[in-house]
C-alpha positions as CSV (number, residue, x, y, z in Angstrom):
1,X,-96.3,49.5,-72.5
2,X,-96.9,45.8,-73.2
3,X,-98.2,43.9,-70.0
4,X,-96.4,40.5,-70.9
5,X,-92.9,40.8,-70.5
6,X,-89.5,38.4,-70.1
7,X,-88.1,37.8,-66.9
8,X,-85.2,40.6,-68.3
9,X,-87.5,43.2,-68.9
10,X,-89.5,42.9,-65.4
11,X,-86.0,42.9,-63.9
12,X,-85.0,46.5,-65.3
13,X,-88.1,47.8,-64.2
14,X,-87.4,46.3,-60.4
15,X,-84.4,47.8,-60.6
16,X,-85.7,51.4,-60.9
17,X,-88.1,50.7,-58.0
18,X,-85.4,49.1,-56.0
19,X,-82.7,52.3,-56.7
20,X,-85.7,54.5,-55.3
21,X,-86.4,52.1,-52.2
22,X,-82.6,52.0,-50.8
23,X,-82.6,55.7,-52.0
24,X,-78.7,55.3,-52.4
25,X,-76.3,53.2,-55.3
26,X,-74.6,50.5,-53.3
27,X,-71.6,49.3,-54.9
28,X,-70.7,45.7,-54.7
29,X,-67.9,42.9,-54.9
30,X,-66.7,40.9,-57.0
31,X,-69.2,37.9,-55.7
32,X,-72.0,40.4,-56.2
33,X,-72.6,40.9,-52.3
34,X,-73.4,44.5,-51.8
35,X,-71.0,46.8,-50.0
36,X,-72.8,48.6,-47.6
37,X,-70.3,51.0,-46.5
38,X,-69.8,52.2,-50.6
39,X,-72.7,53.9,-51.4
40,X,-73.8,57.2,-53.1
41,X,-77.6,58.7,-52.1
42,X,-79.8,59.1,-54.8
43,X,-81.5,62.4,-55.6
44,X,-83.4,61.8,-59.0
45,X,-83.8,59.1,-61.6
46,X,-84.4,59.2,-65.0
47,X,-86.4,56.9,-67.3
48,X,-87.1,57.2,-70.8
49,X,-85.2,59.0,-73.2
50,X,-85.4,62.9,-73.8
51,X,-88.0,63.4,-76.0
52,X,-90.3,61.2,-73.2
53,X,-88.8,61.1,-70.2
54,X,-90.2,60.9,-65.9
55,X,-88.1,62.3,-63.4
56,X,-88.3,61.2,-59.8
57,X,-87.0,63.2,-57.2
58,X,-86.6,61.7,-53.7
59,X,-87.7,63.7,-50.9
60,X,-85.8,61.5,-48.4
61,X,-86.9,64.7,-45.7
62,X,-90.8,63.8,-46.3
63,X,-90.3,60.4,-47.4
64,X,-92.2,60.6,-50.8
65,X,-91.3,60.4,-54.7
66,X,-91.8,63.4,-56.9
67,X,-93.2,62.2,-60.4
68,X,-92.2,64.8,-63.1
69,X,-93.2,64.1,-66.7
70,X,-91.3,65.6,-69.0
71,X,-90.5,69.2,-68.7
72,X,-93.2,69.6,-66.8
73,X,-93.1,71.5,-63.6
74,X,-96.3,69.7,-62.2
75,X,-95.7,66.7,-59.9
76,X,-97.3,63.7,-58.1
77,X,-96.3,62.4,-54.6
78,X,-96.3,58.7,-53.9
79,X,-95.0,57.0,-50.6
80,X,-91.2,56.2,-50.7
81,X,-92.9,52.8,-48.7
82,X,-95.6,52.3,-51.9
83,X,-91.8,51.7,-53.8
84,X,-90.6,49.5,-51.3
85,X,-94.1,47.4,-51.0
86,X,-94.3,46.8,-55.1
87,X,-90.0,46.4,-55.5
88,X,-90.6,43.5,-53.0
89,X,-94.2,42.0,-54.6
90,X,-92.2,42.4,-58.3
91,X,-89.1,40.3,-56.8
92,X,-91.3,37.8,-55.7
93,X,-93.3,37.4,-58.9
94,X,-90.4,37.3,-61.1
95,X,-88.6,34.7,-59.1
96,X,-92.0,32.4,-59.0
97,X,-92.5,33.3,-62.5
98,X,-92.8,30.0,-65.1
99,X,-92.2,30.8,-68.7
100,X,-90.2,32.9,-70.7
101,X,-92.9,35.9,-70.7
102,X,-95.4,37.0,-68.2
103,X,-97.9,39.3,-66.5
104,X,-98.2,40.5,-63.3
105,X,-101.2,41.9,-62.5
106,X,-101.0,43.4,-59.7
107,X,-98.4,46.0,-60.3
108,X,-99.7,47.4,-63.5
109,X,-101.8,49.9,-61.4
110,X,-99.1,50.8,-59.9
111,X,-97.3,50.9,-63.3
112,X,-99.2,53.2,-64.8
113,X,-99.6,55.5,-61.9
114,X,-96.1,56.3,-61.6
115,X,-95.5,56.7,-65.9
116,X,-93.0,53.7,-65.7
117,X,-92.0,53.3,-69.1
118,X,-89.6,50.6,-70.5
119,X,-86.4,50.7,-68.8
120,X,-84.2,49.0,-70.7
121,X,-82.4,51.7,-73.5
122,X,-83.6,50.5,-77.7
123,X,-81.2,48.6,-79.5
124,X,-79.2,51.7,-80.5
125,X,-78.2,52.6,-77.1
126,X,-76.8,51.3,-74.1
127,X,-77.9,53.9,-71.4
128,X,-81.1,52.3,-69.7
129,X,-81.4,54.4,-66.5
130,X,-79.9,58.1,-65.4
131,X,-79.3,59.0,-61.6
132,X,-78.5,62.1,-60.1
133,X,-76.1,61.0,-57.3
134,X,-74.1,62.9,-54.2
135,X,-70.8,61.9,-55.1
136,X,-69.8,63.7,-51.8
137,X,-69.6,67.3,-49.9
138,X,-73.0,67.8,-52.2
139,X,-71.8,67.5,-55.8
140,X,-74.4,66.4,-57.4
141,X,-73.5,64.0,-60.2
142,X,-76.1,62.8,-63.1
143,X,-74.8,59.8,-64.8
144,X,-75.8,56.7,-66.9
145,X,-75.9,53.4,-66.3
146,X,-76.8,49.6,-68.6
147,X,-78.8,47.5,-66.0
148,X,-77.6,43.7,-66.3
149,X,-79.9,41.5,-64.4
150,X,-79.0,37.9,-63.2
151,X,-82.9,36.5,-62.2
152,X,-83.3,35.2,-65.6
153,X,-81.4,33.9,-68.5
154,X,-77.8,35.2,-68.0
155,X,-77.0,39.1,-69.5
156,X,-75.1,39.2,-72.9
157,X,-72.2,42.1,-73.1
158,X,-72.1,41.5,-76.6
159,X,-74.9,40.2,-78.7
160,X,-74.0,38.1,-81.8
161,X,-74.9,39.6,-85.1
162,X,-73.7,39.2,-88.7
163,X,-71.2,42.0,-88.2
164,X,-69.3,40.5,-85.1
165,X,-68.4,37.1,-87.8
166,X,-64.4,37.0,-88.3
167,X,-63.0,35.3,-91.5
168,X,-60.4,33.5,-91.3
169,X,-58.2,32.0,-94.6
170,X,-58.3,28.3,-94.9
171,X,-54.9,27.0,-95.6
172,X,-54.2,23.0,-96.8
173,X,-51.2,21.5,-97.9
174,X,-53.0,20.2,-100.9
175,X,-56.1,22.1,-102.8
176,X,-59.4,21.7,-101.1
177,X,-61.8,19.7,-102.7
178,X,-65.8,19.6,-102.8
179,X,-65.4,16.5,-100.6
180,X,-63.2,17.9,-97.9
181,X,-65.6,21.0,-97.5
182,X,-68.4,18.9,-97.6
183,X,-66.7,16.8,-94.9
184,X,-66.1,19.3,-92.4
185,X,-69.3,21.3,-93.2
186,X,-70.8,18.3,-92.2
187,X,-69.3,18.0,-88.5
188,X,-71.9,20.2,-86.4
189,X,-69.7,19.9,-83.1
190,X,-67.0,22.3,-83.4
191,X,-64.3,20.7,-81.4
192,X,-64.8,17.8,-83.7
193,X,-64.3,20.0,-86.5
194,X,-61.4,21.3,-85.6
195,X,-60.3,18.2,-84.8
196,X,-60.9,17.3,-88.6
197,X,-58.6,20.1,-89.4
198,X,-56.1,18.9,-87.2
199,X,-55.8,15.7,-88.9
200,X,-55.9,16.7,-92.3
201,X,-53.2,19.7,-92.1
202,X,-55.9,22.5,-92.4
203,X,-54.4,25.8,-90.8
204,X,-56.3,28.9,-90.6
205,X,-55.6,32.8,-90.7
206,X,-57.2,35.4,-89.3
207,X,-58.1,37.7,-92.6
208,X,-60.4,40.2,-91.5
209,X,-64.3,40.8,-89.7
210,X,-67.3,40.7,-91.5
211,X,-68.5,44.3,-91.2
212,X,-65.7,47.4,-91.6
213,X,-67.5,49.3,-89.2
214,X,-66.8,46.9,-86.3
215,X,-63.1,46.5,-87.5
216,X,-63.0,49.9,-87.7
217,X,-64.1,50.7,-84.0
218,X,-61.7,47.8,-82.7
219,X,-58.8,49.5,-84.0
220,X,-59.3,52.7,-82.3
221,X,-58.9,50.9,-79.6
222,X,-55.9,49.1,-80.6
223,X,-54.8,48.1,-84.2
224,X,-53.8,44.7,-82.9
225,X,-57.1,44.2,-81.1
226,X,-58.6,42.5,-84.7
227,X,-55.7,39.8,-84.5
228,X,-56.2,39.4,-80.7
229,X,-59.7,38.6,-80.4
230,X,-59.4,36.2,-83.5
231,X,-56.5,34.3,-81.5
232,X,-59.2,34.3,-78.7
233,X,-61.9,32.9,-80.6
234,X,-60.1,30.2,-82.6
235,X,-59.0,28.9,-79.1
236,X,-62.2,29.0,-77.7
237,X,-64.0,27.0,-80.8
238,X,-61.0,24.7,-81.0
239,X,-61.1,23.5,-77.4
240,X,-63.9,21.6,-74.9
241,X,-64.4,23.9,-72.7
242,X,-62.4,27.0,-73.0
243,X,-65.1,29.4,-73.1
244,X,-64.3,32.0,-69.6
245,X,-62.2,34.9,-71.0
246,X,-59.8,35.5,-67.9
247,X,-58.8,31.1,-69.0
248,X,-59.2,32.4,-72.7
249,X,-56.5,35.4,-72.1
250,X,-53.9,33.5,-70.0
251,X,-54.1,30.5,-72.8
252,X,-53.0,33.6,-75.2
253,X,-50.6,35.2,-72.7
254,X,-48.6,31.9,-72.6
255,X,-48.7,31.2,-76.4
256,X,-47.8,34.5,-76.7
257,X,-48.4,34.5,-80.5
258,X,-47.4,38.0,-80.9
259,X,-44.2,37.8,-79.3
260,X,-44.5,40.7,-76.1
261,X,-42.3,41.1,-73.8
262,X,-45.1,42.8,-71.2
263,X,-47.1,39.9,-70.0
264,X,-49.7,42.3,-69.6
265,X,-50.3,43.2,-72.5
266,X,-52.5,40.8,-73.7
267,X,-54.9,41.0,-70.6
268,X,-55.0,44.7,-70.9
269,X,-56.1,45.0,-74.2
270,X,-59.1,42.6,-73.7
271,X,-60.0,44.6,-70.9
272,X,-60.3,47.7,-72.5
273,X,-62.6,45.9,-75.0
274,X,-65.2,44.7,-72.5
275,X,-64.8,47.6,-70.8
276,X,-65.8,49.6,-74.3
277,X,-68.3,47.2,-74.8
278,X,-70.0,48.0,-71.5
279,X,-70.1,51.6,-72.0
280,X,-71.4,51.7,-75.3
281,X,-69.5,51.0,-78.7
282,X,-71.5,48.7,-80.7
283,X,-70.8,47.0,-83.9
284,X,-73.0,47.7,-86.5
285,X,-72.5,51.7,-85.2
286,X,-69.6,54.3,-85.8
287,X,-67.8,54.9,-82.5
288,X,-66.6,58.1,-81.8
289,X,-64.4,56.9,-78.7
290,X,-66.3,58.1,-76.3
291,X,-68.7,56.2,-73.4
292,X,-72.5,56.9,-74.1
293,X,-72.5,54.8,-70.6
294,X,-71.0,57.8,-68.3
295,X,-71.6,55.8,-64.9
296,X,-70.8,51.9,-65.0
297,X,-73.6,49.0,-64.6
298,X,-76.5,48.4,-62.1
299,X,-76.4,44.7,-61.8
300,X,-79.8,42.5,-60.3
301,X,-78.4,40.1,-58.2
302,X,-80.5,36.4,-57.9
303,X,-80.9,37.4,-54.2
304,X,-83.0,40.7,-55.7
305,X,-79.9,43.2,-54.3
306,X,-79.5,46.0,-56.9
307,X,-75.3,46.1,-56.8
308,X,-73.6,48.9,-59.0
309,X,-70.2,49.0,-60.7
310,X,-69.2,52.9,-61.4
311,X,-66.7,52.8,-64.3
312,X,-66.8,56.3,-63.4
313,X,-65.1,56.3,-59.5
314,X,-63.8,52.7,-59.5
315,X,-62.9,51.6,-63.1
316,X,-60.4,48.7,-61.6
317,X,-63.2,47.2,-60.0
318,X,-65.4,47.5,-63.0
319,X,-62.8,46.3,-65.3
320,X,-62.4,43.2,-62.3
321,X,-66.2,42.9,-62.4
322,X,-66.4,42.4,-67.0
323,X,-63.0,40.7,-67.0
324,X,-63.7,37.9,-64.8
325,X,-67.5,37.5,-65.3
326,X,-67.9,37.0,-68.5
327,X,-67.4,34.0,-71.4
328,X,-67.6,33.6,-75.3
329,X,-71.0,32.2,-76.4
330,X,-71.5,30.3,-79.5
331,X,-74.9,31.4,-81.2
332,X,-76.7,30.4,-83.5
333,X,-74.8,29.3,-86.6
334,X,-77.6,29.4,-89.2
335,X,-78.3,32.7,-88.4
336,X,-75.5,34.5,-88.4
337,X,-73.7,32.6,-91.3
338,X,-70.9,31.2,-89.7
339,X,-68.8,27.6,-89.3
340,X,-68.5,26.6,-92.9
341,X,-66.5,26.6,-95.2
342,X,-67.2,28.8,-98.7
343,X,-65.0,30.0,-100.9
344,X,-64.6,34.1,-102.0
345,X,-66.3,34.4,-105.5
346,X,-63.6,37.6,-105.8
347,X,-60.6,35.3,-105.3
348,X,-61.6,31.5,-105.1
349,X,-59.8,31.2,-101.2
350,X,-61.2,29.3,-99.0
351,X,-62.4,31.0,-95.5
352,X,-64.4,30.3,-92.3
353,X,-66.5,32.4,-90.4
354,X,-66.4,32.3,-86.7
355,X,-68.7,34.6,-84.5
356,X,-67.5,36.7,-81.4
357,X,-70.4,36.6,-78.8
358,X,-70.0,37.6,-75.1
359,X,-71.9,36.3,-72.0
360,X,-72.1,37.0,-68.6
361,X,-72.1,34.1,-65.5
């Protein structure tokens, strides 16, 4: 395991040694303040994946850890209080921490002692920790969660790639010329771009997404969900500051583009999709419509509280937790390809690429 890592990647692994200090799941509010009278104890946690896994069974009785590698029925006990000591010195260092990657020193011992691999899942999965959990009268639970942590840069639900680019048609009252493109290719800003296309009549359509496998997994969701989320986005690039979804979805709800007569149903469909996105379905990947993510998200607080969200017991809450937490992000437009203005070689039509990237705050 490399010793330098992003304030991110120190955060996953304080959130393990956190989970195993207040030896229960707390869950939290929506302002991310723990709720200490919703909890679940923790029996074991899981990290690593199964071909190289540790267990750790809390023996809350003798007030030690049981370190399992593996299959292995061979164990190492370490102080419940060592967990406590290093969760609190790995807090502190990641808060005081200057630049975007660093050592700290005086955990790796520590580290290596109890086989802490990498936390956070590769980029094929979203499952970066596994608890076994009471969920009451001694049923033992074991379930998944993605770890989201808010010390550093703020968490990303989805991360912009080439496949998450929508195309929309470019529509003119009079032909496009090399002049016109070259006009509004030029305009960086994209409010001032749209702006452009405002005053010279240019319209767009949503046509379709850059990769079939994400259109695909969007309409097993919904079949409208494609048109809905490039209503969402065309908004959000067009405007100042329109970026939050909840503002995002209510701008669509009253515009109502679609024509429904359930005011909800705008709202509800959006939620689904973050929720989908949180437990699992990616882009570039099938989706089979099923959560790889079986128990919700453990969130890092600023204040260092470790605050989960079950999907699994309280999906209102969760769904409360993605809907209203999270904004579109504009990345980076020279490397996914997006914001000008090219023309099909198939079919000579115009299109635009806009790209679909989701943030938490």
């Amino acid at each position: 395991m490399k010793k330098s890592k992003n304030k991110g990647e120190w955060s996953e692994l304080y959130a393990l040694l956190k989970i195993i200090d207040d030896k229960n799941l707390y869950a939290g509010d929506e302002n991310f303040n723990r709720l200490l009278d919703v909890f679940y104890p923790v029996l074991e946690v899981f990290n690593g994946n199964s071909l190289n896994f540790t267990r750790y069974q809390l023996d809350v009785n003798n007030q030690v850890v049981k370190i399992y590698i593996g299959t292995s029925s061979d164990s190492v006990s370490i102080p419940i209080t060592e967990f406590t000591k290093y969760s609190s010195l790995l807090l502190k260092s990641i808060k005081s921490a200057k630049g975007s990657s660093f050592e700290i020193e005086e955990i790796e011992d520590f580290i290596s002692q109890i086989n802490l691999h990498r936390v956070a899942s590769s980029s094929a999965e979203k499952v970066d920790i596994q608890t076994i959990i009471d969920s009451g009268n001694k049923n033992f639970v074991k379930l998944g969660f993605s770890i989201k942590s808010w010390l550093g840069s703020m968490p990303t639900l989805l991360n912009a790639t080439g496949a998450t680019n929508f195309i929309f048609e470019v529509h003119s009252p009079n032909p496009l010329t090399q002049s016109d493109i070259d006009n509004a290719n030029n305009i960086k800003n994209f409010y001032d771009k749209f702006s452009y296309f405002n005053e010279n009549q240019i319209e767009l359509s949503f046509s379709h997404i850059s990769k079939q496998n994400f259109y695909d997994n969007l309409i097993l969701i919904d079949s409208q969900l494609p048109q809905i989320l490039s209503y969402i986005l065309e908004d959000h690039y067009s405007s100042k500051k329109a970026n939050k979804i909840s503002d995002l979805v209510a701008r669509l709800t009253e515009r109502n583009p679609l024509g429904f007569t359930n005011k909800y149903f705008y709202e509800k469909k959006i939620r689904d999709f973050l929720s989908v996105i949180a437990l699992g379905m990616m882009p570039n990947t099938p989706w089979d419509g099923y959560n790889s993510v079986s128990g919700g998200h453990i969130v890092v607080s600023k204040r260092g509280d470790v605050i989960t969200y079950f999907y699994v017991y309280f999906p209102k809450d969760f769904e409360n937790y993605l809907f209203n937490r999270t904004k579109l992000e504009r990345g980076s437009t020279t490397r996914h390809k997006f914001g000008q203005i090219y023309f099909d070689e198939t079919n000579q039509i115009p299109y635009i690429k806009l790209n679909l990237q989701i943030r938490f705050f």
